[in-house]
N, C-alpha and C positions, 0 to 999 in steps of 0.2 A: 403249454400255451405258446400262441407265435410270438413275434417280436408286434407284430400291429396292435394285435388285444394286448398285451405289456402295457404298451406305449396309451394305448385308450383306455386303460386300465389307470394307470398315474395318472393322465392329462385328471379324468375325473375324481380322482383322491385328492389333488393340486385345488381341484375347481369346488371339494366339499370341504377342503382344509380353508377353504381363504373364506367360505361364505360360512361355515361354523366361526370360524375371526370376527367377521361384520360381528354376527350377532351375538356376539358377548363384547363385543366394543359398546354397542349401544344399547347393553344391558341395563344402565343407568337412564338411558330416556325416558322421559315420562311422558311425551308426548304420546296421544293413540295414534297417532298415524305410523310411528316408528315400530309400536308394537305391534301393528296388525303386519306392518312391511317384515318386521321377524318374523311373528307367526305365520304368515305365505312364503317365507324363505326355509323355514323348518320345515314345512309340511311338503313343498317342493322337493326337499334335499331327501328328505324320507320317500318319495314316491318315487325319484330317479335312483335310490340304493335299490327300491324293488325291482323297477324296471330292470337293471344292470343287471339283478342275480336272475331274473328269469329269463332275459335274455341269454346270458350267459349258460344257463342250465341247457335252454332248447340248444343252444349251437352246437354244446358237447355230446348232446343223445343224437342231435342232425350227425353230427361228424363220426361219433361210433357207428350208427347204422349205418352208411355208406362206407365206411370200414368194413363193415361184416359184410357187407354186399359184395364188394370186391373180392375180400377173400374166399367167399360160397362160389363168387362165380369170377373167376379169372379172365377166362378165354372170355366172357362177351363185355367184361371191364374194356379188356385190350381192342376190341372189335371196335366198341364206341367210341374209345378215345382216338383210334386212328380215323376214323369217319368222321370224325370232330375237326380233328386236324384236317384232314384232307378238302372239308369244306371252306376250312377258315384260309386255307392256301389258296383256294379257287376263286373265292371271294376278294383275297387278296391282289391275286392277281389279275382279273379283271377289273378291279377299282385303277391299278394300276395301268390297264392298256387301255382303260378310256381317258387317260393323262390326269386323272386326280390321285395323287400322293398325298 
């Protein structure tokens, strides 16, 4: 896993650690408004854990498959990526000799 998904990985364990806190701090409420403000905070935090793992599922079949891809086919890996480059230098440097930097 990179250091980005790491990093977005905690930030969101950080951000279900502290909103599982809220709501057992104000386990004791009796007010409904408190409890309905849990219960839309539980059911949030449950619906972004799902988000998280199927997100996370599709990126790793995304990134095996272009994995296998590259390795099936080398030569027109290498082909795209310098035609890739080659445009983004062009690009480059025309943005450049109309004086926007």
């Amino acid at each position: 896993m990179s250091t980005t998904i790491q990093k977005i990985d905690n930030d969101m364990s950080h951000l279900a650690d502290h909103a599982r806190a809220l709501i057992a701090a104000t386990a004791d409420a009796a007010e409904e408004h408190v409890k309905e403000a849990r219960d839309r905070l539980a059911a949030a935090l449950d619906s972004g854990k799902n988000l998280t793992t199927r997100f996370r599922d599709h990126a790793t079949a995304r990134t095996r498959a272009c994995d296998l891809a590259v390795h099936r086919n080398p030569y027109q890996a290498i082909g795209i990526a310098i035609g890739l480059g080659a445009l983004l230098g062009y690009l480059a440097v025309r943005e450049c000799s109309n004086g926007r930097h």
